[in-house]
PQR file of N, CA, C, O and H, with PARSE charges and radii, in Angstrom:
ATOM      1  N   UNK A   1      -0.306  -1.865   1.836 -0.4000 1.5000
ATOM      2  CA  UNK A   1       1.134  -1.858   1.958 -0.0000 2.0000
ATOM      3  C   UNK A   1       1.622  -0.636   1.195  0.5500 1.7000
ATOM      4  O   UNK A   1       0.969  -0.324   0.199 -0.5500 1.4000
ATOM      5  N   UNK A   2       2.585   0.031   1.494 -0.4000 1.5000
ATOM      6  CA  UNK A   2       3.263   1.204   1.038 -0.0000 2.0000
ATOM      7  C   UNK A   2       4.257   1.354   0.930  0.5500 1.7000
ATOM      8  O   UNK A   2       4.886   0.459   1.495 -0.5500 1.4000
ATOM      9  H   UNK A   2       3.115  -0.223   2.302  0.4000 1.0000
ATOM     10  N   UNK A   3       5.070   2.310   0.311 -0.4000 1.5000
ATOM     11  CA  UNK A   3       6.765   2.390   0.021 -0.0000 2.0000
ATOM     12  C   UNK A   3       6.976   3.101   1.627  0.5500 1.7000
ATOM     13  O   UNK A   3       6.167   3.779   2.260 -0.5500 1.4000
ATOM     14  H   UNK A   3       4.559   3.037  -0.148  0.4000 1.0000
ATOM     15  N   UNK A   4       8.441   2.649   2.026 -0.4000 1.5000
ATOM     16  CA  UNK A   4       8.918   3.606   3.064 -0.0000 2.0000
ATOM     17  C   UNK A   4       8.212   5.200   3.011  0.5500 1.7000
ATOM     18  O   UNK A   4       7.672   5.688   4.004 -0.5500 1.4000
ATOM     19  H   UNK A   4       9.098   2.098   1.511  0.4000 1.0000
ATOM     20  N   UNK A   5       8.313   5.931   1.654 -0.4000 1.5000
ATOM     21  CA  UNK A   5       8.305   7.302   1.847 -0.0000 2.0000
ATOM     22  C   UNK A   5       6.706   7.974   1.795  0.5500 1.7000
ATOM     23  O   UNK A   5       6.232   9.023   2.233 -0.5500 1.4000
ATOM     24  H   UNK A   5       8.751   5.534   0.848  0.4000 1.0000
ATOM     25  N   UNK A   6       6.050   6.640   0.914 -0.4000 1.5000
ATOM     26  CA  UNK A   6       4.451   7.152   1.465 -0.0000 2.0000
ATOM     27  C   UNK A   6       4.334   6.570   3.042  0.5500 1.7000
ATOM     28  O   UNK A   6       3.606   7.350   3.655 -0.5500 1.4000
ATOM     29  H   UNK A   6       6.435   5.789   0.558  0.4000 1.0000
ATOM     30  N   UNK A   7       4.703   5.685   3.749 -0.4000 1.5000
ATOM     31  CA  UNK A   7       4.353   5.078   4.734 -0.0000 2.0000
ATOM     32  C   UNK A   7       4.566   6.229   5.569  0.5500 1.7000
ATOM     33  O   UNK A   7       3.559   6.417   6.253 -0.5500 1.4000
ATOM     34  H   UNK A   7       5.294   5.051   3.251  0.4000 1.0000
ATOM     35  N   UNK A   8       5.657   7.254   5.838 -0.4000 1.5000
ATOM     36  CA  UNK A   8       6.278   8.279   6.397 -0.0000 2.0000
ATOM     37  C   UNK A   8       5.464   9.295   6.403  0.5500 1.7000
ATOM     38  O   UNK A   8       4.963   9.904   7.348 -0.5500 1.4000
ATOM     39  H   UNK A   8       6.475   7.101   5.282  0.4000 1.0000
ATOM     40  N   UNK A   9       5.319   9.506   4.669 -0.4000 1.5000
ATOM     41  CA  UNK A   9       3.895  10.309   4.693 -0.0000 2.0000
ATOM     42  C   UNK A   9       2.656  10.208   4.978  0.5500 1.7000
ATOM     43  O   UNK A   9       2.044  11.188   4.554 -0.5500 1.4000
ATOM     44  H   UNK A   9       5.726   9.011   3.901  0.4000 1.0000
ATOM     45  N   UNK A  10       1.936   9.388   5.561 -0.4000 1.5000
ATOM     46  CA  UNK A  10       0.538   9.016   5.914 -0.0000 2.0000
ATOM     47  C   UNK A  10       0.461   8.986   6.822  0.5500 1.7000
ATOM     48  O   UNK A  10      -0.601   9.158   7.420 -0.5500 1.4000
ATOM     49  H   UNK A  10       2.433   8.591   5.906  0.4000 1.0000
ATOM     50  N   UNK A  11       1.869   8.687   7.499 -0.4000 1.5000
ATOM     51  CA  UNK A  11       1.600   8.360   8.588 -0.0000 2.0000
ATOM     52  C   UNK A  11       0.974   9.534   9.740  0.5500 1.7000
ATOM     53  O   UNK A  11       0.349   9.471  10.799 -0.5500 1.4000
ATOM     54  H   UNK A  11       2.731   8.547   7.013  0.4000 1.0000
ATOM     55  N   UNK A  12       1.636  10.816   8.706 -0.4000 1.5000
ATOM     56  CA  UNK A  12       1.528  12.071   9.382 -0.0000 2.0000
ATOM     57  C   UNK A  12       0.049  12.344   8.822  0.5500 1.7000
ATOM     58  O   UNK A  12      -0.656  12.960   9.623 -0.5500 1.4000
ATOM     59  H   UNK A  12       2.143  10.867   7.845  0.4000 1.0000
ATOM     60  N   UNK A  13      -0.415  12.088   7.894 -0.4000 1.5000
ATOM     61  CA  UNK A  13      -1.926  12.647   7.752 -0.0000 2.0000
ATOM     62  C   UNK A  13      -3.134  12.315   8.220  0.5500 1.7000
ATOM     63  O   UNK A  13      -3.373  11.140   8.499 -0.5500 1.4000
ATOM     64  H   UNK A  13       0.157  11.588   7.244  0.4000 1.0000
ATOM     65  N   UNK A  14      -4.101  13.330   8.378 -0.4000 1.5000
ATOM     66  CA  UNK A  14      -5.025  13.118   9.496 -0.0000 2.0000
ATOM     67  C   UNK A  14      -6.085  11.909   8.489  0.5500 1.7000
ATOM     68  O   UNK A  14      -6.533  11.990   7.345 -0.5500 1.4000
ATOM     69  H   UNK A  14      -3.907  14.284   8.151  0.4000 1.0000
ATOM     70  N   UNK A  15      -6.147  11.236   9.157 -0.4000 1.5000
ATOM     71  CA  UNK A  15      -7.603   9.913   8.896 -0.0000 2.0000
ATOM     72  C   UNK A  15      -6.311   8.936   8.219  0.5500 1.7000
ATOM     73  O   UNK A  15      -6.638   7.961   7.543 -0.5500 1.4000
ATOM     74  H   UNK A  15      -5.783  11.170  10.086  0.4000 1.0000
ATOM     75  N   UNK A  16      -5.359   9.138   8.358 -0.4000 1.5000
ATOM     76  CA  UNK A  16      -4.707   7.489   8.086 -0.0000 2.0000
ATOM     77  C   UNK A  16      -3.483   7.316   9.505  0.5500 1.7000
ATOM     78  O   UNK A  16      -2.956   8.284  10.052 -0.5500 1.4000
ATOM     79  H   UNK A  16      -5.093   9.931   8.907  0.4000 1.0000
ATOM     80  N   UNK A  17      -3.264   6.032   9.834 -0.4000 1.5000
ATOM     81  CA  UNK A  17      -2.504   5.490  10.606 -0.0000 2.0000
ATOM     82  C   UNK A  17      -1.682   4.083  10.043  0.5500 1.7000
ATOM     83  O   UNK A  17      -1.972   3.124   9.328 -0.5500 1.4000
ATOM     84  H   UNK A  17      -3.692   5.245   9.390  0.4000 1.0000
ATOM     85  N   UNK A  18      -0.167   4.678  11.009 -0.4000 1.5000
ATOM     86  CA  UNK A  18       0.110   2.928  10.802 -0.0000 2.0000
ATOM     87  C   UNK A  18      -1.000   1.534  11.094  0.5500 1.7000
ATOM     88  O   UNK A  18      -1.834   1.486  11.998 -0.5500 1.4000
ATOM     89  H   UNK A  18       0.069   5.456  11.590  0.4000 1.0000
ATOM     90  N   UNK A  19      -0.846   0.925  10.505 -0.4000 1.5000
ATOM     91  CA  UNK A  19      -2.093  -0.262  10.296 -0.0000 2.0000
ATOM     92  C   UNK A  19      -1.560  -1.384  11.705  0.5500 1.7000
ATOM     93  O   UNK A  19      -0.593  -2.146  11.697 -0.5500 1.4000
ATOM     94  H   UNK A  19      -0.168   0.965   9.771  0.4000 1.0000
ATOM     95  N   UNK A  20      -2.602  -1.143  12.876 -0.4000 1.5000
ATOM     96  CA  UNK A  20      -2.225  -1.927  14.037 -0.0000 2.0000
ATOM     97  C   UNK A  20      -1.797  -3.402  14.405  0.5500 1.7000
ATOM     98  O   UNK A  20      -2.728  -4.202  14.499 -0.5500 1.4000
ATOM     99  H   UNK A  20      -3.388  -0.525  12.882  0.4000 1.0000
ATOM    100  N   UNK A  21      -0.832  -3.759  14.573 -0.4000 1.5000
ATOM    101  CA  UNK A  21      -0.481  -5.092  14.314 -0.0000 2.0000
ATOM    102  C   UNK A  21       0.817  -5.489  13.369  0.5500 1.7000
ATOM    103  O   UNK A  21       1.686  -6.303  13.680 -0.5500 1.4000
ATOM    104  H   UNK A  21      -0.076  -3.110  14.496  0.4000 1.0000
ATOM    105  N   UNK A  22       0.734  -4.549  11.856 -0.4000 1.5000
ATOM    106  CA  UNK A  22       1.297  -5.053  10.907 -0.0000 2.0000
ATOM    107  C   UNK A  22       2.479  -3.952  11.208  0.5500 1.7000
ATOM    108  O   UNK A  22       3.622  -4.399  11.109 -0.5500 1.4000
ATOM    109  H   UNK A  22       0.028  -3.887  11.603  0.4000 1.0000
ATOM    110  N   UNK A  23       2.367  -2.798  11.504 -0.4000 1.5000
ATOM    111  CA  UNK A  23       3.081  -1.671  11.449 -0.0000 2.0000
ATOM    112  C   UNK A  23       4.067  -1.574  12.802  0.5500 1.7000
ATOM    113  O   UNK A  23       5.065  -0.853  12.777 -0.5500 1.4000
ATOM    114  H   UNK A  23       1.439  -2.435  11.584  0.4000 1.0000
ATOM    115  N   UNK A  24       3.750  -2.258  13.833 -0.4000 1.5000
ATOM    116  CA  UNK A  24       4.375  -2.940  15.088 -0.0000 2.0000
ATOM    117  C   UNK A  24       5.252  -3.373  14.981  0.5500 1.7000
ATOM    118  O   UNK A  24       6.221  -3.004  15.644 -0.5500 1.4000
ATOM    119  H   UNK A  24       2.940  -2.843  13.853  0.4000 1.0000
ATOM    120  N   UNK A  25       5.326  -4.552  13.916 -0.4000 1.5000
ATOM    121  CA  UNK A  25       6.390  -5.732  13.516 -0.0000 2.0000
ATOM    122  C   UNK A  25       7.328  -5.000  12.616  0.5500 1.7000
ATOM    123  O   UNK A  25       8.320  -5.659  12.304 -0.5500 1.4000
ATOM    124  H   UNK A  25       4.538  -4.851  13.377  0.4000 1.0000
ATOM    125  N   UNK A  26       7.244  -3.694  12.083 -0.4000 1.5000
ATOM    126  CA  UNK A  26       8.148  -3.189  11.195 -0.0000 2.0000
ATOM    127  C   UNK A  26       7.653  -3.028   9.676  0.5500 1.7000
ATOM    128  O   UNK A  26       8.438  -2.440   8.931 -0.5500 1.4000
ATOM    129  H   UNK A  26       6.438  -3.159  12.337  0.4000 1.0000
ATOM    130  N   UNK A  27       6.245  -3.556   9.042 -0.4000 1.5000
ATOM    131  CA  UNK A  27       5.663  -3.351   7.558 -0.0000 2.0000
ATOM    132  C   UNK A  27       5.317  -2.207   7.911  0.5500 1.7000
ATOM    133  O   UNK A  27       4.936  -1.578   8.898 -0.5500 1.4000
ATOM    134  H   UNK A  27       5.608  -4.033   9.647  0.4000 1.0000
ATOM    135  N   UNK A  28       5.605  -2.073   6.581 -0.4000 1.5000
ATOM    136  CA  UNK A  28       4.687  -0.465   5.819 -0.0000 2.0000
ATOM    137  C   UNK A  28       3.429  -0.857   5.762  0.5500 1.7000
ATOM    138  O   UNK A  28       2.996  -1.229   4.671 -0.5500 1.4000
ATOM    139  H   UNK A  28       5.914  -2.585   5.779  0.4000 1.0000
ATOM    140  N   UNK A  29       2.905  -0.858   6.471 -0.4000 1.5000
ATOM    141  CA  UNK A  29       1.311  -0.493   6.146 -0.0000 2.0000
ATOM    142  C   UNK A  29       0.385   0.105   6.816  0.5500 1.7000
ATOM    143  O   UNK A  29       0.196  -0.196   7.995 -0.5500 1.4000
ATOM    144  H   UNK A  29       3.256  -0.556   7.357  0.4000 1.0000
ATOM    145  N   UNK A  30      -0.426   1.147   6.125 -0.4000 1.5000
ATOM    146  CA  UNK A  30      -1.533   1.989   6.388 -0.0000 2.0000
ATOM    147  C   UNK A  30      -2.670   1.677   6.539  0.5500 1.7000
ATOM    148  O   UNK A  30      -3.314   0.970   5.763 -0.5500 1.4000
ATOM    149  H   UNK A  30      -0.273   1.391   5.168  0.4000 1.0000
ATOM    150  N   UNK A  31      -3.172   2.302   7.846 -0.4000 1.5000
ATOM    151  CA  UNK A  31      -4.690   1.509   7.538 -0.0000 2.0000
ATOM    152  C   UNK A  31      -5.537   3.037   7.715  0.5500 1.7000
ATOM    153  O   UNK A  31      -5.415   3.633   8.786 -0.5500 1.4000
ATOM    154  H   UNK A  31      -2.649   2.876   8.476  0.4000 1.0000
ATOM    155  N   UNK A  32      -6.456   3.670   6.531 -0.4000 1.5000
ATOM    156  CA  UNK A  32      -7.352   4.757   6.349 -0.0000 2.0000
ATOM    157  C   UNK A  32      -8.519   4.174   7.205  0.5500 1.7000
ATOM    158  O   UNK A  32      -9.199   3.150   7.143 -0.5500 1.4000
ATOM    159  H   UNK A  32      -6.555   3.187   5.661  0.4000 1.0000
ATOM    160  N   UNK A  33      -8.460   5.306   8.065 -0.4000 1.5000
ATOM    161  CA  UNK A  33      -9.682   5.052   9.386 -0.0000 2.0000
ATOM    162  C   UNK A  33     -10.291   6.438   9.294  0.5500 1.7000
ATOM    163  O   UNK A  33     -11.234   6.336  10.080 -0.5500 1.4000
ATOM    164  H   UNK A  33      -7.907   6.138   8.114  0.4000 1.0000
ATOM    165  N   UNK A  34     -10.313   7.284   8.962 -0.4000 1.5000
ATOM    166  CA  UNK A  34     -11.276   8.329   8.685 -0.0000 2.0000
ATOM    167  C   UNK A  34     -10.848   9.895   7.861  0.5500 1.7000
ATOM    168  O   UNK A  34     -10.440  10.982   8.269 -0.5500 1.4000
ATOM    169  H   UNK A  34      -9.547   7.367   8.324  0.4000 1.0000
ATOM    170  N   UNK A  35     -11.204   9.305   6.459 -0.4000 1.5000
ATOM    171  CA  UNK A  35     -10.855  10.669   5.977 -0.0000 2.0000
ATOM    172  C   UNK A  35     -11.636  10.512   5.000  0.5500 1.7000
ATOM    173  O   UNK A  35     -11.455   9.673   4.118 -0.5500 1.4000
ATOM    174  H   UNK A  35     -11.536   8.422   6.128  0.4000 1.0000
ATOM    175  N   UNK A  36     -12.719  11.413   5.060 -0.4000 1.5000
ATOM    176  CA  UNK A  36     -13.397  11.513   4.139 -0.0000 2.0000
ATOM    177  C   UNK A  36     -13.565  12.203   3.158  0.5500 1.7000
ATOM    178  O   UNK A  36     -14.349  12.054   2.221 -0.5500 1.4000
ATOM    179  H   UNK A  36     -12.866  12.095   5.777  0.4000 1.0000
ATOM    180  N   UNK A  37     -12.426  13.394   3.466 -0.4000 1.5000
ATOM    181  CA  UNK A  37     -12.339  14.510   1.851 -0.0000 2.0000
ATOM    182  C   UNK A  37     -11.381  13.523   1.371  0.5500 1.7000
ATOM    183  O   UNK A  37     -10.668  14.384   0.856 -0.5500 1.4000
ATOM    184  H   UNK A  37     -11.789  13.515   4.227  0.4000 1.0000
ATOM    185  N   UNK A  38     -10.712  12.348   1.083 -0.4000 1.5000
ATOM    186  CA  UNK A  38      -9.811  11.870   0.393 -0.0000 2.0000
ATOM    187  C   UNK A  38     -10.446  11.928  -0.889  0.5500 1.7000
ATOM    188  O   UNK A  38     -11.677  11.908  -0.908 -0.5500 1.4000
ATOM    189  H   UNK A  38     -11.291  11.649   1.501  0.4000 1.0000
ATOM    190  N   UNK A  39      -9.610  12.019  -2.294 -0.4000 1.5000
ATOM    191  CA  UNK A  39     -10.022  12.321  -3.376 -0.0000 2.0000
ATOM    192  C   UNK A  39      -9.925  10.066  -4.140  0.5500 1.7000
ATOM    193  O   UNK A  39      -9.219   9.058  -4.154 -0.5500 1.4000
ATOM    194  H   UNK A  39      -8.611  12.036  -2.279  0.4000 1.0000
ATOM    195  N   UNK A  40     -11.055  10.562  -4.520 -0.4000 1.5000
ATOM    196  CA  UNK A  40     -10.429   8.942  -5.303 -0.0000 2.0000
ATOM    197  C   UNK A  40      -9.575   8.988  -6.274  0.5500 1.7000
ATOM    198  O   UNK A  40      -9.325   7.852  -6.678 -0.5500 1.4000
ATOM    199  H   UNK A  40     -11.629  11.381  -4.509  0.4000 1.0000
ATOM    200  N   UNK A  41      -8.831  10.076  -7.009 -0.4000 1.5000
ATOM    201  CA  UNK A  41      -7.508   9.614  -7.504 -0.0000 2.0000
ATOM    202  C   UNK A  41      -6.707   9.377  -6.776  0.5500 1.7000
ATOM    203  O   UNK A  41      -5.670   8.901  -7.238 -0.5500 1.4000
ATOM    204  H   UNK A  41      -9.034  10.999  -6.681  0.4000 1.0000
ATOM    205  N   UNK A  42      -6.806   9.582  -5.418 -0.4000 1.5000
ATOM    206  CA  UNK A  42      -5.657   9.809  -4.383 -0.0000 2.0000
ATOM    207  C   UNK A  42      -5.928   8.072  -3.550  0.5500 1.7000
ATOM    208  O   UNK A  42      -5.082   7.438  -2.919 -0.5500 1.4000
ATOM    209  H   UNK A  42      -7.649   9.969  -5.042  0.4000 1.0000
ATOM    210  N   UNK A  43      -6.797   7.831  -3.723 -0.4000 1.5000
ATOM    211  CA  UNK A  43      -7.426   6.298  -3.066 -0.0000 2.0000
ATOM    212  C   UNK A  43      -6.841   5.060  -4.167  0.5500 1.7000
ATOM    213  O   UNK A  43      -6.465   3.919  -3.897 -0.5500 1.4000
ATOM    214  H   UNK A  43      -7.484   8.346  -4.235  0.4000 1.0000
ATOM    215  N   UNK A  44      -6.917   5.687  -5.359 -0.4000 1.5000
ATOM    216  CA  UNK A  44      -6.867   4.639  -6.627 -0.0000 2.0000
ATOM    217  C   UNK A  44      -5.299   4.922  -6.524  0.5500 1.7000
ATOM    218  O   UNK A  44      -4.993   4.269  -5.526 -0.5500 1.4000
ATOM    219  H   UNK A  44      -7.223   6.614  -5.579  0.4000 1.0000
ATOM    220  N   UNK A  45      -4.451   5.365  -6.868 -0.4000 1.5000
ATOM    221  CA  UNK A  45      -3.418   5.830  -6.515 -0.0000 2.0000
ATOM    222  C   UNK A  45      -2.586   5.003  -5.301  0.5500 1.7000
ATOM    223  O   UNK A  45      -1.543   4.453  -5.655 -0.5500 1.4000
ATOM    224  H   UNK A  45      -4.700   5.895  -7.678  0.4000 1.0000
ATOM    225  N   UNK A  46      -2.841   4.930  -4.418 -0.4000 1.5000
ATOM    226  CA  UNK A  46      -2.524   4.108  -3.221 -0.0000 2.0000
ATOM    227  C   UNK A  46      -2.832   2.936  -3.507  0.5500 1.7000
ATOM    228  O   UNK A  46      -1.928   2.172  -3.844 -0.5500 1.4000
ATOM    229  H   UNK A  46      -3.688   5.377  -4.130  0.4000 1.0000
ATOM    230  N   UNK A  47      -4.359   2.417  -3.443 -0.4000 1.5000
ATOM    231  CA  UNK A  47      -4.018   1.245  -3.711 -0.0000 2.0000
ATOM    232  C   UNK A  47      -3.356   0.293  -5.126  0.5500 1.7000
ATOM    233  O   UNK A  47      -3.183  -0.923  -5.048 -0.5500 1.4000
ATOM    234  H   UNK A  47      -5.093   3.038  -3.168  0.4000 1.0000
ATOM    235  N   UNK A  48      -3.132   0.877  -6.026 -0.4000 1.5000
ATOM    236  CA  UNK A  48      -2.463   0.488  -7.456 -0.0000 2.0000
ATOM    237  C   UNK A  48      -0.985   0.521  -6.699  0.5500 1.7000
ATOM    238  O   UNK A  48      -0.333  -0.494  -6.945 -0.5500 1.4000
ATOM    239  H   UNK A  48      -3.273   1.865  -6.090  0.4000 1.0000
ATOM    240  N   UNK A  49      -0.529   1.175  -6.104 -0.4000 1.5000
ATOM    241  CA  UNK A  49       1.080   1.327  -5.613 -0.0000 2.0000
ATOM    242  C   UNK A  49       1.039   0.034  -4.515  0.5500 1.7000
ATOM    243  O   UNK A  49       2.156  -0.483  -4.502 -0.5500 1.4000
ATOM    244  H   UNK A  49      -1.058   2.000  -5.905  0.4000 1.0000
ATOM    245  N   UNK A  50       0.102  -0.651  -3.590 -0.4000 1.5000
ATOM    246  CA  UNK A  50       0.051  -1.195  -2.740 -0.0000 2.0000
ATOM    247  C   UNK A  50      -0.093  -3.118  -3.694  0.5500 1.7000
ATOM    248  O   UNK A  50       0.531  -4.164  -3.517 -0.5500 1.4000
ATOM    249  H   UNK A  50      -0.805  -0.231  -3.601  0.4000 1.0000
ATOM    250  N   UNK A  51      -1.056  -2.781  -4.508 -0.4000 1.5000
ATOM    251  CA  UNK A  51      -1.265  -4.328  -5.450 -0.0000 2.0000
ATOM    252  C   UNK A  51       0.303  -4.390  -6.098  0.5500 1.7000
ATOM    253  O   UNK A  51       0.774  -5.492  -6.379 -0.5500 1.4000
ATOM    254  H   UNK A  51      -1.562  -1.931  -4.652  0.4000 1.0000
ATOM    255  N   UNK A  52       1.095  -3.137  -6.322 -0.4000 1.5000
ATOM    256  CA  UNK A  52       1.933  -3.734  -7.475 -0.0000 2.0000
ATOM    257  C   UNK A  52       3.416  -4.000  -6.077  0.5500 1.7000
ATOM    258  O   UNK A  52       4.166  -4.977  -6.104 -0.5500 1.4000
ATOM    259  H   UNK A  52       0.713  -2.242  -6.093  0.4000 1.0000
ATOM    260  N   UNK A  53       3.476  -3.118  -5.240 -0.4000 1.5000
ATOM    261  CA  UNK A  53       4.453  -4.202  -4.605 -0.0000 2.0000
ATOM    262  C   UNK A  53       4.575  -5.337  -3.151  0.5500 1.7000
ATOM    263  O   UNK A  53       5.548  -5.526  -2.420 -0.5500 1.4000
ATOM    264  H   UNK A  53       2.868  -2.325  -5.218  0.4000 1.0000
ATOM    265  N   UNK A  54       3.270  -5.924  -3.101 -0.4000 1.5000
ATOM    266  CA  UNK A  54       2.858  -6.914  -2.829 -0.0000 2.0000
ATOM    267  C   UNK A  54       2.774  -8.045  -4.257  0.5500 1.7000
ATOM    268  O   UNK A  54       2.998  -9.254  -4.197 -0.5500 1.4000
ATOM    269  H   UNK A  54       2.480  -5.771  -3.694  0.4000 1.0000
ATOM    270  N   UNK A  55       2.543  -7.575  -5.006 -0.4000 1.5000
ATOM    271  CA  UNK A  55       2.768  -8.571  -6.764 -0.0000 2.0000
ATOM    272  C   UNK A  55       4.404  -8.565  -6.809  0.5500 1.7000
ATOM    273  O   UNK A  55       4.903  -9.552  -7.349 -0.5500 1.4000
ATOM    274  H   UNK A  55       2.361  -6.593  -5.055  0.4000 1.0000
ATOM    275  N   UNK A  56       5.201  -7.675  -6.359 -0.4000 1.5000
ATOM    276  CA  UNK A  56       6.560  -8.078  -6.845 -0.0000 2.0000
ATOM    277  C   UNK A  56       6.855  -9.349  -5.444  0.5500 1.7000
ATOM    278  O   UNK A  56       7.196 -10.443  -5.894 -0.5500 1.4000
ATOM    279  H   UNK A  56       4.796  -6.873  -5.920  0.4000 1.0000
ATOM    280  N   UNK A  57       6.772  -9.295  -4.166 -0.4000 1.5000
ATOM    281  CA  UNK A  57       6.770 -10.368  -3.318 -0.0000 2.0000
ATOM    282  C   UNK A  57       6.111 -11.889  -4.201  0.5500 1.7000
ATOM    283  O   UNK A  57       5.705 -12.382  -3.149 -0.5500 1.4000
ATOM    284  H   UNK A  57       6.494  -8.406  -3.801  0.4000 1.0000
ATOM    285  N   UNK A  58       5.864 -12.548  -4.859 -0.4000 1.5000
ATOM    286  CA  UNK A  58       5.044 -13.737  -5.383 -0.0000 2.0000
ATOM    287  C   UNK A  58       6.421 -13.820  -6.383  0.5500 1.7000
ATOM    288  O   UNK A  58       7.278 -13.016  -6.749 -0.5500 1.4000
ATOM    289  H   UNK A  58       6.194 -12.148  -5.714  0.4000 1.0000
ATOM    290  N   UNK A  59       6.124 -15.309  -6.616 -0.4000 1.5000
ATOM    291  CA  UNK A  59       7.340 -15.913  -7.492 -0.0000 2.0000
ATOM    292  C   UNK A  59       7.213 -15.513  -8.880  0.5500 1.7000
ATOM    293  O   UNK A  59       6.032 -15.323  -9.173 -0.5500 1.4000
ATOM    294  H   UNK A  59       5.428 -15.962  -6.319  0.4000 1.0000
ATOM    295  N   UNK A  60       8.069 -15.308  -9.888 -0.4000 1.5000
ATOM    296  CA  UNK A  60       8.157 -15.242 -11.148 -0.0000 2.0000
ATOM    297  C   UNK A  60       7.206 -16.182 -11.686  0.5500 1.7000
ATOM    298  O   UNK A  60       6.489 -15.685 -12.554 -0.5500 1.4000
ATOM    299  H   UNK A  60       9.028 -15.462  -9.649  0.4000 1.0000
ATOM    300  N   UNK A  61       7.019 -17.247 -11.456 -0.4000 1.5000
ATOM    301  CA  UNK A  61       6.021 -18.029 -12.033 -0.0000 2.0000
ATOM    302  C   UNK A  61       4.982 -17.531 -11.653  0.5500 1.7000
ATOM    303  O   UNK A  61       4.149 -17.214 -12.502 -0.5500 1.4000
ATOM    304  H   UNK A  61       7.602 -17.651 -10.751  0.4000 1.0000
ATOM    305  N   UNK A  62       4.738 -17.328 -10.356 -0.4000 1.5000
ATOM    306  CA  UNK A  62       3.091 -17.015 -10.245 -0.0000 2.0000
ATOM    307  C   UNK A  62       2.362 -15.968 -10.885  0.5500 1.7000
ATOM    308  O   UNK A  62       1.246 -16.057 -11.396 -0.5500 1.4000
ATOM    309  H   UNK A  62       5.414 -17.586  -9.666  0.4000 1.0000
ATOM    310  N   UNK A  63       3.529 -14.390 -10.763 -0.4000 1.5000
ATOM    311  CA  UNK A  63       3.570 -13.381 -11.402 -0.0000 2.0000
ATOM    312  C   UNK A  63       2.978 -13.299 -13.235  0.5500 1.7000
ATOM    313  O   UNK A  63       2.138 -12.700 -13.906 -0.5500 1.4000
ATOM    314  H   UNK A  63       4.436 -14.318 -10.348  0.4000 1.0000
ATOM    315  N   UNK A  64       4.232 -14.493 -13.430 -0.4000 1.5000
ATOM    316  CA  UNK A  64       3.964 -15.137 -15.071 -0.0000 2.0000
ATOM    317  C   UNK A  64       2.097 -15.363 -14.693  0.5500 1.7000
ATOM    318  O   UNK A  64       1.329 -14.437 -14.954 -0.5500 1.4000
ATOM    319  H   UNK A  64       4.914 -14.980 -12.885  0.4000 1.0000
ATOM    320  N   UNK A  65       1.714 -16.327 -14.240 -0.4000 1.5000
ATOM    321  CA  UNK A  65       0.704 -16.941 -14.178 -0.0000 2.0000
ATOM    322  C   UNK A  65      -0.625 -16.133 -13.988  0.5500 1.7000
ATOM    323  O   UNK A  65      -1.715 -16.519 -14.410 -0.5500 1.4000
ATOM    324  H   UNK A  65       2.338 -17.080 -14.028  0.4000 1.0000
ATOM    325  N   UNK A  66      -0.445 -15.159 -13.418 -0.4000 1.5000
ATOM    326  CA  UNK A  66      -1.004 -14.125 -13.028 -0.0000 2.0000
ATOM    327  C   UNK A  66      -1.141 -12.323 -14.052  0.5500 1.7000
ATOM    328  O   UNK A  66      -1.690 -11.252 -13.795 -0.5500 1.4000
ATOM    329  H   UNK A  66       0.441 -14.845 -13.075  0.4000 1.0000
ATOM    330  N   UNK A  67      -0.324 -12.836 -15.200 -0.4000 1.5000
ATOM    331  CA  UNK A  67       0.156 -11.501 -15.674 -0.0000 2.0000
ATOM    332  C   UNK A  67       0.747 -10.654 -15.395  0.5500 1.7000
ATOM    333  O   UNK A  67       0.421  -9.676 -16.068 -0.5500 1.4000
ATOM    334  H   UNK A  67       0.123 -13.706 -15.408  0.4000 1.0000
ATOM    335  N   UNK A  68       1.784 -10.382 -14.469 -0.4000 1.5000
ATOM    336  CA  UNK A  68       1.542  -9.428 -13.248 -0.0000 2.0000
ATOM    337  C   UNK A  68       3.677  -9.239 -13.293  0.5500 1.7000
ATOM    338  O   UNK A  68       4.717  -9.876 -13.132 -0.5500 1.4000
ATOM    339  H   UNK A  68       2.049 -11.176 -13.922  0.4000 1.0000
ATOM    340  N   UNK A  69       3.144  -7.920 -13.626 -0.4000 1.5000
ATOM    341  CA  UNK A  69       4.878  -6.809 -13.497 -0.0000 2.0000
ATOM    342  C   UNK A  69       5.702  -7.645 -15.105  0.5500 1.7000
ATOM    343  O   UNK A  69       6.821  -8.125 -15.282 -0.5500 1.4000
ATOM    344  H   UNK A  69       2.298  -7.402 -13.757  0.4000 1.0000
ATOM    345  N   UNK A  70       4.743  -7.520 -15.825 -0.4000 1.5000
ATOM    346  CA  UNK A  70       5.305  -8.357 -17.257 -0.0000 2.0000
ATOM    347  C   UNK A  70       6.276  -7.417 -17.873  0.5500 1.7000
ATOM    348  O   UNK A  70       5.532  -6.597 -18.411 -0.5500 1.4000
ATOM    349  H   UNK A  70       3.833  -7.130 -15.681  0.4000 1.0000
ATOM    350  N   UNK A  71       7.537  -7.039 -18.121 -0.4000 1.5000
ATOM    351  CA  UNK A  71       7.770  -6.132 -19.314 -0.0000 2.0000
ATOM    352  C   UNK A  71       8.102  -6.344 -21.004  0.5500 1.7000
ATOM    353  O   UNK A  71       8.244  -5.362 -21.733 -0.5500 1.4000
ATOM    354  H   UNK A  71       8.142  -7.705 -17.684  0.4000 1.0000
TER
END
C-alpha cells in the first residue's frame, strides 16, 4: 500500500505496476514485478511507509496492543 504521491510515482517506473485487482477498485497499491537494480534502501523504504499506513487503518486499541504509531 502507498501514499497517493508514491502510488503516482511507481506507477510510472519501470518493474513496478498498479497491483491488479486492488488498484482497479481505487487503492494505492503497488505490486514490484520486475526490477532488479532496485536498491534495498529503496525496498526497505517502501515497505516501512506501506506497514505504517496500513497500522494507522486498525483500532487504537489494537494499535495500543500491538505497539504500533505510539507517541
Amino acid at each position: 500500500k502507498t501514499s497517493e504521491s508514491d502510488f503516482l510515482f511507481l506507477s510510472d517506473e519501470p518493474g513496478y505496476r498498479p497491483a491488479p485487482y486492488l488498484a482497479s477498485r481505487g487503492m494505492m497499491w503497488i505490486q514490484q514485478y520486475d526490477a532488479p537494480d532496485t536498491e534495498d534502501d529503496e525496498l526497505i523504504y517502501y515497505i516501512e511507509e506501506s506497514h505504517h499506513i496500513v497500522s494507522l487503518g486498525l483500532t487504537r486499541k489494537k494499535q495500543k496492543e500491538l505497539d504500533l504509531n505510539q507517541n
